[in-house]
LODO-676816 format. One line per 4 residues: number of its first residue (from 1); for each residue x, y, z of C-alpha. Coordinates in nm, 4 decimals, padded with zeros to 6 digits, m for minus. Example, Ala and Ser with C-alpha at 12.3 -4.5 7.8 and 13.67 -1.06 7.14 Angstrom:
1	01.2300 m00.4500 00.7800; 01.3670 m00.1060 00.7140
***
This chain:
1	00.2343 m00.3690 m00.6412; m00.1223 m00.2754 m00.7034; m00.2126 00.0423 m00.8397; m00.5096 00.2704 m00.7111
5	m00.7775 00.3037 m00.9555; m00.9852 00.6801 m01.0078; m01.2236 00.4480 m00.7891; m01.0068 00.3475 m00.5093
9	m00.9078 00.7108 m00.5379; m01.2388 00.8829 m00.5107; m01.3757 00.6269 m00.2389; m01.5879 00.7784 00.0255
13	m01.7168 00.5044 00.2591; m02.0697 00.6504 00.4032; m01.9544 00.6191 00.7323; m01.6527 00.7880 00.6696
17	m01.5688 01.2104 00.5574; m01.3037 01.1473 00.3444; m01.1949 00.9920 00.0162; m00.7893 00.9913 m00.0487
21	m00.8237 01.2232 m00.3087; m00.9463 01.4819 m00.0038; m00.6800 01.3390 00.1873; m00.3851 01.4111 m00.0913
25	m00.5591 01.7781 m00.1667; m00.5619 01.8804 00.1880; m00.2426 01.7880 00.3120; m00.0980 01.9149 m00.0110
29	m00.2905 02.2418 00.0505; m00.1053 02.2801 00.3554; 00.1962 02.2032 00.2167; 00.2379 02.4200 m00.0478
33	00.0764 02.7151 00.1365; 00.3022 02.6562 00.4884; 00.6086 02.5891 00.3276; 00.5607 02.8711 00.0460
37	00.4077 03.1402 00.2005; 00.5209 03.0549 00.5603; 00.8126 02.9471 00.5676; 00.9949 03.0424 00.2144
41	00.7686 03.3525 00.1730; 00.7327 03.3057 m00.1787; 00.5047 03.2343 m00.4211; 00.2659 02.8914 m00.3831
45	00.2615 02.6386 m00.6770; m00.1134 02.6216 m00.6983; m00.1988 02.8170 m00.9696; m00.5014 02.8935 m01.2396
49	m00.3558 02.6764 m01.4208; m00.3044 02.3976 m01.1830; m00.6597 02.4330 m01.0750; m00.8212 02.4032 m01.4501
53	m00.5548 02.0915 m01.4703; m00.7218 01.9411 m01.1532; m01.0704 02.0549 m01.2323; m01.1553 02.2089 m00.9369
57	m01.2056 02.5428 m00.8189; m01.1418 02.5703 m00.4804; m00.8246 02.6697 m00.2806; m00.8525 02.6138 00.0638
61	m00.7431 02.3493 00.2495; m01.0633 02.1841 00.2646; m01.0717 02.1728 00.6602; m01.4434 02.3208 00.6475
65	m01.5441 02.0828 00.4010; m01.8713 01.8579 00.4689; m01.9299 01.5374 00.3061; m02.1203 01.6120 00.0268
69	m01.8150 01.9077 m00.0507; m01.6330 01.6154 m00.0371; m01.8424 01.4215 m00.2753; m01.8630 01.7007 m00.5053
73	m01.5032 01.7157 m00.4788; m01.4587 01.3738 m00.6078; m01.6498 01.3673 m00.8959; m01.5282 01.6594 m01.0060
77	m01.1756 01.6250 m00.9461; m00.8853 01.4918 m01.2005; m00.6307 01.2693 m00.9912; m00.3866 01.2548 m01.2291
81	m00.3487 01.6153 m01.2645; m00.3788 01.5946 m00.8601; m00.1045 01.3764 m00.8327; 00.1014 01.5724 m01.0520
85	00.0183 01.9007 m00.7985; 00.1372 01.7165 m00.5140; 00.4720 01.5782 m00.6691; 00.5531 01.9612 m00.7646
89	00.4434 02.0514 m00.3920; 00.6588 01.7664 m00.2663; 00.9368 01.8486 m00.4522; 00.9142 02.2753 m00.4226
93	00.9576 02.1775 m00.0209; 01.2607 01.9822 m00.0432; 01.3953 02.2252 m00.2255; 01.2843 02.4902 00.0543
97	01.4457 02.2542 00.3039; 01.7160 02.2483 00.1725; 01.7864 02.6166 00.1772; 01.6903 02.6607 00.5133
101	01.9433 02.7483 00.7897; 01.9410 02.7237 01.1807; 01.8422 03.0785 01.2358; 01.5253 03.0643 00.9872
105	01.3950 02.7280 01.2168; 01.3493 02.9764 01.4975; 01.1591 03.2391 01.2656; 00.7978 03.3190 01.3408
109	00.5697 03.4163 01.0396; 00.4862 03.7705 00.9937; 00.1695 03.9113 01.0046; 00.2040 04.0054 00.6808
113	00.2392 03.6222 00.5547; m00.0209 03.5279 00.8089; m00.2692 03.7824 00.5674; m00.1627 03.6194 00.2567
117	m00.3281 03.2394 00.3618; m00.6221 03.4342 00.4253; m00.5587 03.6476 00.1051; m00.5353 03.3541 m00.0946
121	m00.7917 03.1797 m00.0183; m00.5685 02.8768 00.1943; m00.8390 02.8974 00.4801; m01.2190 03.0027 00.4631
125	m01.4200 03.2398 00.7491; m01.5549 02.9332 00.8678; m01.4242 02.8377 01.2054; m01.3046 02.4961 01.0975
129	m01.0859 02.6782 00.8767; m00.9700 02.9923 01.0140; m00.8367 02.8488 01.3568; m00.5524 02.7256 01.1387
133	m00.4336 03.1097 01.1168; m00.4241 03.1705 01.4520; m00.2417 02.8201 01.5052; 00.0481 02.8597 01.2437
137	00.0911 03.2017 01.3946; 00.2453 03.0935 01.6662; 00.4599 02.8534 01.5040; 00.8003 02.9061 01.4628
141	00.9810 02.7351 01.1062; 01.0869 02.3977 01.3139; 00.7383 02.3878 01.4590; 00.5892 02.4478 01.1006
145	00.7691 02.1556 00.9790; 00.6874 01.9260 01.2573; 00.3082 02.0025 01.2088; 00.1911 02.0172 00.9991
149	00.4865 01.9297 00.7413; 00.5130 01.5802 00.8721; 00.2986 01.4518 01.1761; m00.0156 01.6157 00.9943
153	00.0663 01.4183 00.6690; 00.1383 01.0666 00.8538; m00.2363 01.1433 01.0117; m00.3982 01.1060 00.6320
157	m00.1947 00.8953 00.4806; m00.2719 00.6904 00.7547; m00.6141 00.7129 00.6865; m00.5665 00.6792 00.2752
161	m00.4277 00.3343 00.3901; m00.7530 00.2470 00.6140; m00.9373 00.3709 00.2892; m00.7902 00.1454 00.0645
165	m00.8439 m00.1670 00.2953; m01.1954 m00.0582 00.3111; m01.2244 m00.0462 m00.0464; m01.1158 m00.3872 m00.0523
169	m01.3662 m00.5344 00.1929; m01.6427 m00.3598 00.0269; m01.5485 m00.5074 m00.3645; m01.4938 m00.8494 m00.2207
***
């Protein structure tokens, strides 16, 4: 099995928004802040110190982003320390899952938690970023981890996958 370079990682085809390193922030964004704040009501992983680690200084999903954020993004971003962000994230939400029982999957968030992703900085004022408050609100815990726990992840890594088959064509 082939592993992805910084390169194949950072790839932004011109025709194309995204690289997978936007792909693995955003959906790990979402992640972390839906299944922390959300659904566990507890503290997300990303941290100062996760954000020096990853170089970047952002903490929103990204869902505003335009193409040259996304560009900036890549060059400035550290993938290793990215990866390592969304292996914490992936395993913080089993662990979450784990704990869950029937009566919490019919659980709305509170207003309260609804504040916080605006609070910290998990969505923007910019409408392609604040419609996700209004969106998760009326969520309940099974609908949070439908989407975007899983269908919104199989969307872009789905597209990582198109991304690295483009990468290919292009070096060949």
């Amino acid at each position: 099995m082939q592993l992805l370079t910084d390169d194949n990682i950072k790839y932004r085809p011109r025709d194309n928004f995204s690289s997978i390193a936007w792909n693995v922030w955003h959906i790990t964004r979402i992640e972390d802040a839906v299944s922390n704040i959300l659904i566990n009501n507890s503290k997300q992983i990303l941290s100062e110190e996760i954000l020096n680690k990853i170089n970047v200084t952002i903490t929103d999903t990204g869902n505003a982003f335009t193409e040259k954020n996304v560009d900036t993004f890549n060059e400035q971003v550290n993938t290793k320390e990215l990866l390592n962000y969304r292996k914490k994230v992936g395993k913080n939400t089993l662990t979450i899952l784990n704990s869950l029982t029937v009566n919490d999957r019919k659980r709305k968030p509170t207003q309260e938690q609804m504040n916080r992703i605006i609070k910290e900085g998990v969505v923007t004022s910019v409408q392609d970023s604040i419609w996700l408050v209004d969106f998760w609100s009326k969520k309940t815990v099974s609908g949070l981890l439908t989407m975007p726990i899983t269908r919104h992840q199989i969307v872009h890594i789905n597209d990582c996958f198109k991304l690295v088959e483009d990468y290919k064509r292009k070096r060949v």
